[in-house]
Kinemage of the C-alpha trace (Angstrom):
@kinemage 1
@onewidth
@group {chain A} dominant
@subgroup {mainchain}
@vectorlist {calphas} color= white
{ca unk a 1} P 19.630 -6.915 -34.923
{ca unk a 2} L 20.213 -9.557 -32.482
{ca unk a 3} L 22.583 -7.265 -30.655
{ca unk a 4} L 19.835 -4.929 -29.851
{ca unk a 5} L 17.567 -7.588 -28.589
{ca unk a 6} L 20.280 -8.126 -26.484
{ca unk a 7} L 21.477 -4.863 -24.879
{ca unk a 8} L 17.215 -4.540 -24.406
{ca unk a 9} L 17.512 -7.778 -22.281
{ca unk a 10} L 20.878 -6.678 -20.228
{ca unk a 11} L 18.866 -3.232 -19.360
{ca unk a 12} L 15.923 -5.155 -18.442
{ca unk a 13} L 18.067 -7.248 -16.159
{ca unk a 14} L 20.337 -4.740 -14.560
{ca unk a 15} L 17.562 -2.164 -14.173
{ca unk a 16} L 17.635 1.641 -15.096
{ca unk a 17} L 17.308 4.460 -12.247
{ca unk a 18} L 14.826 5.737 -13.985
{ca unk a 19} L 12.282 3.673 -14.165
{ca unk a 20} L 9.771 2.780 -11.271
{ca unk a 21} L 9.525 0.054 -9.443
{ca unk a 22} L 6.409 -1.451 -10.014
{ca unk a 23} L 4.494 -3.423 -7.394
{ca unk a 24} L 1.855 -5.981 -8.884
{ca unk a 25} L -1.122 -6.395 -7.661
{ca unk a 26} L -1.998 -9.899 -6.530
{ca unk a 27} L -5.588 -12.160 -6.043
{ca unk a 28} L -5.866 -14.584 -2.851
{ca unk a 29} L -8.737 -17.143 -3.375
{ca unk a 30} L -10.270 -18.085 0.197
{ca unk a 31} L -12.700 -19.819 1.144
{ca unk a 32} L -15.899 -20.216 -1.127
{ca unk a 33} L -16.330 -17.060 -3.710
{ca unk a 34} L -14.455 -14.432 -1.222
{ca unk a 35} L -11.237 -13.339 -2.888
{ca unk a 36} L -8.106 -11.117 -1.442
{ca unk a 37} L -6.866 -8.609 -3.733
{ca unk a 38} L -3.517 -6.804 -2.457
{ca unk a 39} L -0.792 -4.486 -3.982
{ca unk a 40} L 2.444 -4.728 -1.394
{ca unk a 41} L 5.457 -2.233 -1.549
{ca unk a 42} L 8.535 -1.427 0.208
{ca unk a 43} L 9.038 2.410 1.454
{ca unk a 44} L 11.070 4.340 3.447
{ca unk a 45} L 10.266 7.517 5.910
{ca unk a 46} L 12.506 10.259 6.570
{ca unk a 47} L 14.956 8.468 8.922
{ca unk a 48} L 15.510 5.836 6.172
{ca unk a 49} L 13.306 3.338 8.490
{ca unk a 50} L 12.252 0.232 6.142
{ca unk a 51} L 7.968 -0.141 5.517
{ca unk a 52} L 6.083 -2.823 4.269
{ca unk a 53} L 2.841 -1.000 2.621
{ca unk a 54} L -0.305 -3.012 1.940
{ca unk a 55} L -3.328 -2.274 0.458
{ca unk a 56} L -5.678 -4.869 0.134
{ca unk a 57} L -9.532 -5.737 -0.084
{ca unk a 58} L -11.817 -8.745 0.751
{ca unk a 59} L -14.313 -9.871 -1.616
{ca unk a 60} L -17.225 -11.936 -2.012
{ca unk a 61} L -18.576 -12.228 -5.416
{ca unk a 62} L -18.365 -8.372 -7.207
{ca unk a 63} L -19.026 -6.979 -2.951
{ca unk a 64} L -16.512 -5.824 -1.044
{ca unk a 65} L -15.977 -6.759 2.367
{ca unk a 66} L -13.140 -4.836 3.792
{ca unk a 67} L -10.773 -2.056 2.337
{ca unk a 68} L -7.479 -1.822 4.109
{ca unk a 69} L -4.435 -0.148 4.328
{ca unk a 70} L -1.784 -2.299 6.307
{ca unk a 71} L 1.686 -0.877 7.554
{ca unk a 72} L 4.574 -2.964 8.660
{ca unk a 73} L 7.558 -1.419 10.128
{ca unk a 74} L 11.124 -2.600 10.290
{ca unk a 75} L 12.795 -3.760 12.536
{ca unk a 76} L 10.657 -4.543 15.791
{ca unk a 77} L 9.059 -0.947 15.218
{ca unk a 78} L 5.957 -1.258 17.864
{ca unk a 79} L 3.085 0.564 16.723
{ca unk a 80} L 0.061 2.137 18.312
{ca unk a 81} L -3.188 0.095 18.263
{ca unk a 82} L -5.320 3.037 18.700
{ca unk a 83} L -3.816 5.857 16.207
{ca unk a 84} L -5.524 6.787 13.154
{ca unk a 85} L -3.819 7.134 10.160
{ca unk a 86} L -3.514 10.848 8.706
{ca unk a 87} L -3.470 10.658 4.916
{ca unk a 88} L -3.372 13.806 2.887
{ca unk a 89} L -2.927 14.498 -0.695
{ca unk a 90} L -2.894 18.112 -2.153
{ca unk a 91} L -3.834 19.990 0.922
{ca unk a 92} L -7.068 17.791 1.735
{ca unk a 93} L -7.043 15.092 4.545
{ca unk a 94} L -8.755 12.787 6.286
{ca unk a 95} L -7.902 10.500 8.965
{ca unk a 96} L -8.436 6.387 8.795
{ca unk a 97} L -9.641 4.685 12.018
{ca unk a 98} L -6.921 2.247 13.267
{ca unk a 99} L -9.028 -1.721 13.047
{ca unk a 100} L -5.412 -2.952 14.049
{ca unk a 101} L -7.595 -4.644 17.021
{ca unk a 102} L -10.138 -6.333 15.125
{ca unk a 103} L -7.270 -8.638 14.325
{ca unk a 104} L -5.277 -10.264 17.223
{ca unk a 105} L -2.848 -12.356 15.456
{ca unk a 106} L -1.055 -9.134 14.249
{ca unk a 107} L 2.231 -7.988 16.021
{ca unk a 108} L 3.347 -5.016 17.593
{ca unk a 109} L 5.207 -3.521 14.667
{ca unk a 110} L 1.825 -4.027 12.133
{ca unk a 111} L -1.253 -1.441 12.213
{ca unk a 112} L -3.793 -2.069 9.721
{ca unk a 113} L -6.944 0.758 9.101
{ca unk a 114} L -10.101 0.775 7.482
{ca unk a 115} L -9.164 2.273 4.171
{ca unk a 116} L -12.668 2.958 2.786
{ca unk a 117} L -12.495 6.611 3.039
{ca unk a 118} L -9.359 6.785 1.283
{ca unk a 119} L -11.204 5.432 -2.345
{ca unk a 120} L -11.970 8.556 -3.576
{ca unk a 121} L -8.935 9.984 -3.534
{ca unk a 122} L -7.224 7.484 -5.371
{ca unk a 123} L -9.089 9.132 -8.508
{ca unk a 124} L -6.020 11.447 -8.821
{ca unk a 125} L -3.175 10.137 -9.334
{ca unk a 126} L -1.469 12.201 -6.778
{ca unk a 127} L 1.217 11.112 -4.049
{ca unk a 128} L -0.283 10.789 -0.841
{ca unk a 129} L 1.357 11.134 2.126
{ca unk a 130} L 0.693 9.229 5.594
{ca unk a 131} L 1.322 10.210 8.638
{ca unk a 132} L 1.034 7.363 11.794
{ca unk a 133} L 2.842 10.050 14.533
{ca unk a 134} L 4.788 12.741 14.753
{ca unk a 135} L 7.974 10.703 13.781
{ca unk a 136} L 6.290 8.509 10.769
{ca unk a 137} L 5.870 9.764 7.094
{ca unk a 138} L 5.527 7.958 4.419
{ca unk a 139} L 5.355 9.545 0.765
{ca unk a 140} L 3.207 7.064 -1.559
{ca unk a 141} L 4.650 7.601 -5.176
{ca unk a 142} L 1.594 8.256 -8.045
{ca unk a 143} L 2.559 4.580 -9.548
{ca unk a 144} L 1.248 3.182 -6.209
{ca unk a 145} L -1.967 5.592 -5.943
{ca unk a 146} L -2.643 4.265 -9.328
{ca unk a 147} L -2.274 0.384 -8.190
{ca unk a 148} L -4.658 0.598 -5.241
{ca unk a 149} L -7.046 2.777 -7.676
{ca unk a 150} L -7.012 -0.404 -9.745
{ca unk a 151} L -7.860 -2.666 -7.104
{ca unk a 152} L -10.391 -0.298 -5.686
{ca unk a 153} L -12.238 0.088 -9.203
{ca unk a 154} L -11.920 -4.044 -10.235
């Protein structure tokens, strides 16, 4: 018996290709009742360039503040501060306004975008695909749709 416990514990450990990675999602406390609530996750595009992808929203009490979708590209990417975001997901899209401005302690390789639009369709558990320019695509796996649904819906 104690060998199975075991060999459960060394494929824990050592990880199995087949099994997602799972990003958790995470609460800030600020100041007074307002609250951060973010998911973050690693990606890659198409030429294996390495992403930071953050959803997050701002709360006070049970309101929400701000919904956004923050990208970080690796290394010393530099990113346009005007450029919506183009997310689609089964053939329907819609295109986030860059807020990347609204915050001026954020460098060159970060865009951020108001992701309130985006809420609904995180109700199917679809991958979603966003597209900054012509040479960045990013493919956001179902287990992630289903993470910022969560935060979205808490």
């Amino acid at each position: 018996m104690h060998w199975l416990i075991w060999g459960w514990c060394l494929l824990l450990l050592l990880g199995s290709p087949s099994l997602p990675a799972i990003a958790a999602i995470h609460h800030y406390p600020e100041a007074g009742d307002r609250e951060m609530i973010r998911s973050l996750q690693s990606l890659r595009d198409a030429r294996d360039q390495s992403w930071q992808v953050i959803f997050y929203e701002r709360r006070q009490g049970s309101d929400r503040l701000a919904s956004r979708l923050r990208l970080v590209g690796f290394p010393a990417v530099r990113l346009s501060r005007q450029t919506p975001l183009i997310v689609e997901q089964t053939g329907q899209q819609l295109a986030l306004p860059n807020v990347t401005d609204l915050d001026a302690q954020l460098s060159a390789n970060v865009a951020e975008f108001d992701s309130e639009a985006l809420l609904p369709l995180l109700d199917r558990v679809t991958p979603l695909r966003l597209q900054l320019d012509q040479e960045v695509a990013l493919t956001v796996p179902p287990f992630m749709v289903k993470e910022w649904a969560a935060i979205g819906h808490e």
